[in-house]
C-alpha positions in Angstrom: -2.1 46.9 -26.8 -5.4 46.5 -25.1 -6.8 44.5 -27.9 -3.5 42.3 -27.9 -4.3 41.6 -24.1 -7.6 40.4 -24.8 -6.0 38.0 -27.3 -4.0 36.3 -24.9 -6.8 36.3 -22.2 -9.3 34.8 -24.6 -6.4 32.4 -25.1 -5.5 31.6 -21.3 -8.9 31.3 -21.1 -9.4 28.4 -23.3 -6.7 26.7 -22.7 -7.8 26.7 -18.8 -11.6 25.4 -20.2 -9.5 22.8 -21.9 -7.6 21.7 -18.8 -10.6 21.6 -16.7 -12.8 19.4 -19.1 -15.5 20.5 -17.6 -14.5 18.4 -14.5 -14.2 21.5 -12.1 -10.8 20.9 -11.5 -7.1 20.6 -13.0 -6.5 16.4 -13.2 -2.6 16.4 -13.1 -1.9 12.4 -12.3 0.9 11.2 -10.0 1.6 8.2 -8.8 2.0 7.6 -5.1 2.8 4.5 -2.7 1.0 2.9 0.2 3.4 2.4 2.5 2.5 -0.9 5.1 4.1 -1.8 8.4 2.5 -5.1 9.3 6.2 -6.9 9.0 8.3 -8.5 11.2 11.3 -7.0 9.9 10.4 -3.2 9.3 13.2 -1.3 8.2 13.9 2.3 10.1 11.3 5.3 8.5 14.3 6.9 7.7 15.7 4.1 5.5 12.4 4.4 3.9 12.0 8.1 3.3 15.3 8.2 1.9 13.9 5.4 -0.4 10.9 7.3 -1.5 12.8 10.5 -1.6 15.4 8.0 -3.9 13.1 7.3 -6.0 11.0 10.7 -6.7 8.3 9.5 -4.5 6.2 12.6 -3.9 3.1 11.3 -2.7 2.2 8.4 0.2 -0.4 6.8 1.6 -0.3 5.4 5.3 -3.1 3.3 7.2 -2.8 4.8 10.5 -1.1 7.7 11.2 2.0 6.0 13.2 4.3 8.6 14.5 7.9 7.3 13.8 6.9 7.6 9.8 5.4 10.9 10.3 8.1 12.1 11.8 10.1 10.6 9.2 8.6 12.4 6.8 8.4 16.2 8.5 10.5 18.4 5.9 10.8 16.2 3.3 7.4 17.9 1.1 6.5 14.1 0.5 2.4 14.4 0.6 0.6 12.3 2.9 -2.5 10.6 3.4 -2.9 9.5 7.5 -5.7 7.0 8.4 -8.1 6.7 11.1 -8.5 3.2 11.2 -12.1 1.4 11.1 -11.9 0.0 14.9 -11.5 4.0 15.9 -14.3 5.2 13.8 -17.4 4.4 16.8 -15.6 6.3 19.2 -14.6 9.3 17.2 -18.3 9.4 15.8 -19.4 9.5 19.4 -17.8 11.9 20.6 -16.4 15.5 19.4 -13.4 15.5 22.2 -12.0 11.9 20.8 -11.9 14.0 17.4 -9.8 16.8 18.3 -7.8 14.5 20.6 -7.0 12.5 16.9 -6.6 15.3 15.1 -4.7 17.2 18.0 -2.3 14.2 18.3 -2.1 12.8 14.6 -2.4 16.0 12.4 -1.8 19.1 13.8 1.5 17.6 16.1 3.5 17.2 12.9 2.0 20.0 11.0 2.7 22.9 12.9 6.1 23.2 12.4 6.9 25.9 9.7 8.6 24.5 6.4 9.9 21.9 8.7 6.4 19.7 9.4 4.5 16.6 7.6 3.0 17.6 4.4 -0.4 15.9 5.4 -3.1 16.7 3.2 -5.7 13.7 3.7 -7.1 11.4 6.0 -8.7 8.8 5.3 -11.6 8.0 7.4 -11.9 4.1 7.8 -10.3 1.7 5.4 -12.7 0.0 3.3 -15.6 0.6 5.8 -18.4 -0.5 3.7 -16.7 -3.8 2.7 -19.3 -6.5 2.2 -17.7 -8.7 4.6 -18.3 -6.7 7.0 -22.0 -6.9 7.1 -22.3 -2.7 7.5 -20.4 -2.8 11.0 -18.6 0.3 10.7 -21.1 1.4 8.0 -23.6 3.7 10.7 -20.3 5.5 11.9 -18.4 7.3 8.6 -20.7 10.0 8.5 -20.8 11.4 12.3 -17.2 10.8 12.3 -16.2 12.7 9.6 -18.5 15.4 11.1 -16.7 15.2 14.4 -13.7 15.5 12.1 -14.1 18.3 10.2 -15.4 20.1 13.2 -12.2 19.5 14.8 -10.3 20.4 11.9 -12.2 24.1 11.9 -11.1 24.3 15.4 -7.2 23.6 14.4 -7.6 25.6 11.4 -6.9 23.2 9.0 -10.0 22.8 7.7 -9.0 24.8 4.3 -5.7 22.5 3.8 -6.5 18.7 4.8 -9.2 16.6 3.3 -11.1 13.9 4.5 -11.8 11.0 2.3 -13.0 7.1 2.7 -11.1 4.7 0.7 -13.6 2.5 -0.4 -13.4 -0.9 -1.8 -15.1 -1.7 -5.4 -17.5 -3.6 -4.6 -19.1 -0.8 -2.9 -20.7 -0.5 -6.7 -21.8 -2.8 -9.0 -23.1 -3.8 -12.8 -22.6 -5.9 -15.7 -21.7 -3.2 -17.7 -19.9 0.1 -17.1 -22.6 2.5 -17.9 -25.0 0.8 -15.4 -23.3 1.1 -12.5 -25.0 1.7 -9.1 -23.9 1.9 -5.7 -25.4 -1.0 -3.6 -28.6 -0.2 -2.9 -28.1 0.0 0.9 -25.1 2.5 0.4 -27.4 4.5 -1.5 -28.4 7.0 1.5 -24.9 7.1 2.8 -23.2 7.4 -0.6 -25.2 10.4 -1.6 -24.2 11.9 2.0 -20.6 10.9 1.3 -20.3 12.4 -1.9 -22.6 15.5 -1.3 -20.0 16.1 1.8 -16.6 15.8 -0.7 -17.9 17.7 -3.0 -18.5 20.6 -0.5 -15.2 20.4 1.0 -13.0 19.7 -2.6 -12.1 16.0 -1.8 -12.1 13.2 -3.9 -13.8 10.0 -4.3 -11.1 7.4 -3.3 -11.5 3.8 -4.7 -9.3 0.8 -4.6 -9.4 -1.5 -7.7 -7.4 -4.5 -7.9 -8.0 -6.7 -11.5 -5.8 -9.8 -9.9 -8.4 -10.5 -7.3 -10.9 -10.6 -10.1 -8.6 -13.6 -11.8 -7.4 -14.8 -8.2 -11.3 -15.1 -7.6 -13.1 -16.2 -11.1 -11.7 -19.3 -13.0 -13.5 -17.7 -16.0 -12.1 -14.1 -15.8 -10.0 -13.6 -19.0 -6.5 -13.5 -17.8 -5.8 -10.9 -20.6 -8.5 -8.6 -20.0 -7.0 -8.0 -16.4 -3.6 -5.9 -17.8 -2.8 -3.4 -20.6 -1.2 -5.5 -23.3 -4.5 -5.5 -25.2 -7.3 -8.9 -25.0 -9.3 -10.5 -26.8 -12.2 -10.2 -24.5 -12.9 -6.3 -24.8 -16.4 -5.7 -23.5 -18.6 -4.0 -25.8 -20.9 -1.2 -23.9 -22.5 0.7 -25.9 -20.5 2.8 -28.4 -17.9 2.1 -25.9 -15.1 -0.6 -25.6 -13.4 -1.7 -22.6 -9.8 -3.4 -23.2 -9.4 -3.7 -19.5 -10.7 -4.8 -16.0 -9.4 -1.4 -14.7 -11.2 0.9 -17.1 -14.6 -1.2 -16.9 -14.1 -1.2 -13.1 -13.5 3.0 -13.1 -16.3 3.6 -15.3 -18.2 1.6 -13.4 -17.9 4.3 -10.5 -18.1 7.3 -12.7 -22.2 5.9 -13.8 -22.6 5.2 -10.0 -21.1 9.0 -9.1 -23.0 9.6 -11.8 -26.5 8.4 -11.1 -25.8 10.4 -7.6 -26.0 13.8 -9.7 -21.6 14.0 -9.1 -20.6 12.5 -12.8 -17.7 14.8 -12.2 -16.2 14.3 -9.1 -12.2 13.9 -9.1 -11.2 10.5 -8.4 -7.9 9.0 -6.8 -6.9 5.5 -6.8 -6.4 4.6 -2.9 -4.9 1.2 -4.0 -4.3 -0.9 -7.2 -1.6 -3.4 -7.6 0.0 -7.0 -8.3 1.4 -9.4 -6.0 4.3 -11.5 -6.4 4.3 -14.1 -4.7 2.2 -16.6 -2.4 -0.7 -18.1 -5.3 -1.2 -18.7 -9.1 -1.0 -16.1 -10.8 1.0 -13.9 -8.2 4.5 -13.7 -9.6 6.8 -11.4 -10.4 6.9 -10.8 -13.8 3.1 -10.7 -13.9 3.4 -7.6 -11.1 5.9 -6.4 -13.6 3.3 -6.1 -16.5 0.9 -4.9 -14.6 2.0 -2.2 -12.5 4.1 -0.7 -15.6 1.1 -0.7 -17.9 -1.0 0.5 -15.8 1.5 3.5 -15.2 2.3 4.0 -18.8 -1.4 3.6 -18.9 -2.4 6.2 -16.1 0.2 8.6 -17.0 -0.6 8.8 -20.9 -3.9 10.6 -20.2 -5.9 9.0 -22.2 -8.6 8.5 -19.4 -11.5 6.1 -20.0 -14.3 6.1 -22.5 -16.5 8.0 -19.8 -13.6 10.6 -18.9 -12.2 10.7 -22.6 -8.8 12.7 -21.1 -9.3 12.7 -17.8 -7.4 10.1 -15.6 -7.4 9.3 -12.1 -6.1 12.6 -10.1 -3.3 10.3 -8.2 -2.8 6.7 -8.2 -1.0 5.0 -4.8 0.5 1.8 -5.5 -0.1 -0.9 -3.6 2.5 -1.5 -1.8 5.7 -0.1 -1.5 7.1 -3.0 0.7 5.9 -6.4 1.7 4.6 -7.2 4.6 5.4 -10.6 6.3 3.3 -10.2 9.1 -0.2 -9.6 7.4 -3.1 -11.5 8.0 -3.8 -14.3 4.9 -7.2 -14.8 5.4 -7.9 -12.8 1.9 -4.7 -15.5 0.5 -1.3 -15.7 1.0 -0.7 -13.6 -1.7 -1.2 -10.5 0.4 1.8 -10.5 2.1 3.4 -9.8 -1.2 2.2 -6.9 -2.9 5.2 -4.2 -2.5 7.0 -3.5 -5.6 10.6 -3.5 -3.1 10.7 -6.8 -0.6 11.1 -6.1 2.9 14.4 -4.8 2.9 13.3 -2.2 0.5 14.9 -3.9 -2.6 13.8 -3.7 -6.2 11.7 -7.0 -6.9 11.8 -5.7 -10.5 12.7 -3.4 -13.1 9.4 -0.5 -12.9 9.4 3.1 -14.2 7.1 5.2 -12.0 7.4 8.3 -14.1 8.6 10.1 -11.5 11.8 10.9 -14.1 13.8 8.6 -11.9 14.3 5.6 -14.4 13.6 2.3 -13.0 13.5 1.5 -9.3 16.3 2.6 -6.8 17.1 -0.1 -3.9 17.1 1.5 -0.3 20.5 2.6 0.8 22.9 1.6 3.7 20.4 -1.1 4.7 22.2 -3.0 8.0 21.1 -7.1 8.2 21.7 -9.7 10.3 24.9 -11.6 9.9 24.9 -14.1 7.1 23.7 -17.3 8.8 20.8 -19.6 8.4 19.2 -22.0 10.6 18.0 -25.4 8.6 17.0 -29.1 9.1 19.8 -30.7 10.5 20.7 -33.2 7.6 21.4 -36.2 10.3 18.3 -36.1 12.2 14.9 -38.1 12.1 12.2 -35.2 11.0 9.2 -37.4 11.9 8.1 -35.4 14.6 9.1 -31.9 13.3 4.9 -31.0 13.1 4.2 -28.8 15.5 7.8 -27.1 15.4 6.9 -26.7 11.3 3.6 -25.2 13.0 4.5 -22.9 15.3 7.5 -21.9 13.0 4.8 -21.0 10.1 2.5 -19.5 13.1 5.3 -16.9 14.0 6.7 -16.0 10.5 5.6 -16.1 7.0 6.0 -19.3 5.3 3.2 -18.4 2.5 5.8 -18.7 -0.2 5.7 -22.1 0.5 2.0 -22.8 -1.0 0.6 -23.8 -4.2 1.6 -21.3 -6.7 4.8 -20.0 -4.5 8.0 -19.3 -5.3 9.1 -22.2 -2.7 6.3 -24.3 -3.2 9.1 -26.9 -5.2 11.7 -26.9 -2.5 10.3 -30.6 -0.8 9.7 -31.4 2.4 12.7 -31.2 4.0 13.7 -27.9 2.3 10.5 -26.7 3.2 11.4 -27.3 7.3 14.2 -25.7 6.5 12.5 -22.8 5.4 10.2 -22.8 7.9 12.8 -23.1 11.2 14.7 -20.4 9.3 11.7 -17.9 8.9 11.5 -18.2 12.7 14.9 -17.8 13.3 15.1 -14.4 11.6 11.9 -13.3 12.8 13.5 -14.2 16.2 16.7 -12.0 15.2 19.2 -15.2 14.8 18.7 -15.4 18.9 20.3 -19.0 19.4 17.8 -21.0 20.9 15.6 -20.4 18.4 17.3 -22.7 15.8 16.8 -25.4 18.7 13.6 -26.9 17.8 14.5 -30.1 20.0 17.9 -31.0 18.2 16.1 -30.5 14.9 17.5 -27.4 13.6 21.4 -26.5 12.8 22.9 -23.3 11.8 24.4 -22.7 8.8 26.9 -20.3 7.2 25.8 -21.6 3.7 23.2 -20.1 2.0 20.4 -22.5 1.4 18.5 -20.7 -1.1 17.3 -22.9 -3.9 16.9 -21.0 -7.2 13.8 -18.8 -6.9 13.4 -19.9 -3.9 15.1 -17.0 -1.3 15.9 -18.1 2.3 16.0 -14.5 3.8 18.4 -12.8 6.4 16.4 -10.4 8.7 17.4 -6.9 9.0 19.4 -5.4 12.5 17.5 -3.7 14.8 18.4 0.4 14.6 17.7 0.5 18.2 21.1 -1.7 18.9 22.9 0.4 16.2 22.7 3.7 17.4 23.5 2.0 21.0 27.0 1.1 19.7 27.4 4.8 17.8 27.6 5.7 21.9 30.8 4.1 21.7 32.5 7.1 23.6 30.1 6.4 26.9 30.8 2.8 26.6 33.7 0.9 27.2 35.2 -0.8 24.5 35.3 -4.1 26.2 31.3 -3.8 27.1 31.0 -2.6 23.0 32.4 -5.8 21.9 30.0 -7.8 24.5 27.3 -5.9 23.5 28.1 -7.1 19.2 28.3 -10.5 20.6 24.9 -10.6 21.8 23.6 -8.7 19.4 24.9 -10.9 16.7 26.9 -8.5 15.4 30.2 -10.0 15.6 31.4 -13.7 14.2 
């Protein structure tokens, strides 16, 4: 008996050695969602939970730590990453009591409530902060702030169950081939710092890759080389071949980890995805392709060729719903990342993994009434400029540009679009189809084949009022549709 027992120890043994991989850790990948709520026509957290939880969802990543999704989320067992965003980061570097005030307020509110609190186990200090763009503004304040951080967390005791980690943009490294890569040399201090402190603590490196920007950004990119279906551009490195931007681009990192003396340090995918919509190239069939091979891709465990077998520990999805709202300075594509539009509907058939089968719409989602506000057909649009402007100003009329899915529509269809992009941002209130006689509401859908003229979703706020129908009188309840819109 003893000698059977150290047969199947030996044998537990290896087979943990072989898990391991000599990475320190067990790499199980997952794939996650970063959930956004820069729109004009959020749905309810709820609606959304119920959505993730829908669709097997077990991990999500948020960019602040707002409190209606956190509460939201408290029981569900989702895991969550909150964010401290970058314009907080001199404040809570400067000072220990804005730290535990953060983590008093954003962590340890929603934890501490037995089986029934957030399951936050990250937070991510600064988005991006070492972006080039931003010419190393926040760049002097990640390391005191995560020291004030983690101070705070020892004081909540919950240092030993949530991380921090920096999501950090790819061109914090760089090389013309994989094995080269290096950090920038002026992240070199701060990198080793970084690292040295996640390391010590068990978190991982967090990167976002994104192979369309490469194309969006480089006439010359090979459009093949940025998904999974196999190219005729591999890059050659070495004994190593690269049949994709994402591999070269995660290599890339390991050499610069690497070069640091951490070759080994678990990785996670902050953000990686493919928009739909709003520039060439951004459509959805394309996001389609990508986002399902690089699933089927992440999930096989195949790794890279400098972590043979050894994926990414999680990957989050970018997004899980567009954003309207979001600022298009980077291109209008970037309102149009989520794999569900606003309304939390499936853009397109995509198997997570998660054992779910192909995307699940959101449930019981409550919208506006079916109406539209257009170009009135009998009136002079000469000096419909500025109304087009301050329409497109409002809302989000990026669909409307070169490469977009309305780009086709012409000019009056696109004023049409525009005034009715307002007009739903502006929940269907009445005057805002006015636009000095110019606009007319219609019960006809004007959509034009790819082309989608939306309906905004109700506010919950007014639907919950009228669920108070017992303290209200029925007369007041059927005012209170009318001005809501609610009632025909």
């Amino acid at each position: 008996m003893v000698m059977m027992g150290n047969i199947v120890m030996t044998a537990v043994v290896l087979l943990m050695l072989l898990l391991l991989g000599g990475s320190g850790v067990v790499v199980e990948s997952a794939i996650g969602v970063n959930w956004g709520t820069v729109s004009n026509h959020r749905l309810s957290p709820s609606t959304v939970v119920d959505l993730l939880k829908d669709n097997k969802i077990q991990k999500v990543k948020l960019f602040d730590a707002d409190p209606d999704c956190l509460r939201a989320l408290m029981g569900t067992g989702i895991e969550v990453m909150v964010g401290v965003s970058n314009d907080l980061l001199a404040t809570i570097s400067s000072s220990s009591n804005a730290a535990d005030l953060w983590v008093s307020q954003n962590v340890s509110r929603y934890l501490n409530k037995g089986r029934g609190g957030a399951n936050i186990k990250y937070i991510a200090v600064g988005n991006e902060p070492f972006l080039s763009s931003y010419s190393g503004q926040f760049q002097s304040y990640v390391m005191p702030a995560i020291t004030n951080l983690q101070q705070s967390l020892a004081k909540a005791s919950l240092a030993g169950n949530v991380k921090l980690v920096v999501p950090c943009n790819a061109d914090a490294y760089e090389s013309s081939l994989p094995s080269q890569g290096a950090f920038r040399p002026e992240l070199t201090q701060i990198m080793t710092d970084l690292v040295t402190f996640l390391n010590s603590n068990g978190s991982p490196f967090i990167v976002n890759i994104y192979p369309f920007l490469s194309l969006y950004g480089n006439s010359d990119f090979p459009q093949d080389y940025a998904f999974f279906e196999g190219t005729t551009h591999s890059v050659t490195d070495g004994p190593n071949l690269y049949y994709n931007a994402f591999d070269g681009n995660y290599d890339t990192l390991v050499a610069a980890l690497n070069k640091l003396g951490f070759g080994q340090m678990p990785i996670v995918i902050g953000e990686v995805g493919w928009p739909t919509d709003g520039a060439i190239g951004a459509n959805v069939n394309a996001a389609r392709v990508f986002n399902q091979g690089l699933i089927n891709h992440v999930l096989s465990n195949k790794g890279t060729p400098l972590r043979p077998g050894q994926p990414p520990m999680d990957v989050y999805l970018f997004g899980l719903l567009d954003e309207g709202a979001k600022s298009v300075l980077p291109g209008s594509f970037e309102r149009h990342w989520g794999i569900f539009s606003f309304d939390g509907q499936a853009k397109y058939a995509l198997n997570l993994g998660t054992g779910n089968g192909l995307l699940r719409n959101a449930r019981d989602v409550r919208y506006l009434p079916s109406r539209w506000c257009v170009a009135d057909p009998s009136k002079d649009l000469s000096g419909v400029a500025d109304h087009f402007k301050l329409a497109c100003t409002v809302a989000d009329c990026t669909t409307l540009n070169y490469g977009g899915s309305c780009n086709g529509i012409g000019e009056r269809g696109n004023i049409s679009y525009a005034f009715n992009s307002y007009y739903q941002v502006q929940k269907q209130d009445f005057q805002s189809c006015e636009f000095d006689g110019l606009g007319i509401v219609t019960f006809l859908n004007p959509s034009m084949g790819q082309c989608k003229f939306l309906v905004g979703v109700a506010e919950e706020v007014a639907i919950k009022h009228v669920s108070l129908g017992s303290s209200l009188h029925s007369g007041s309840v059927v005012c209170l549709l009318i001005l809501w819109g609610l009632v025909i």
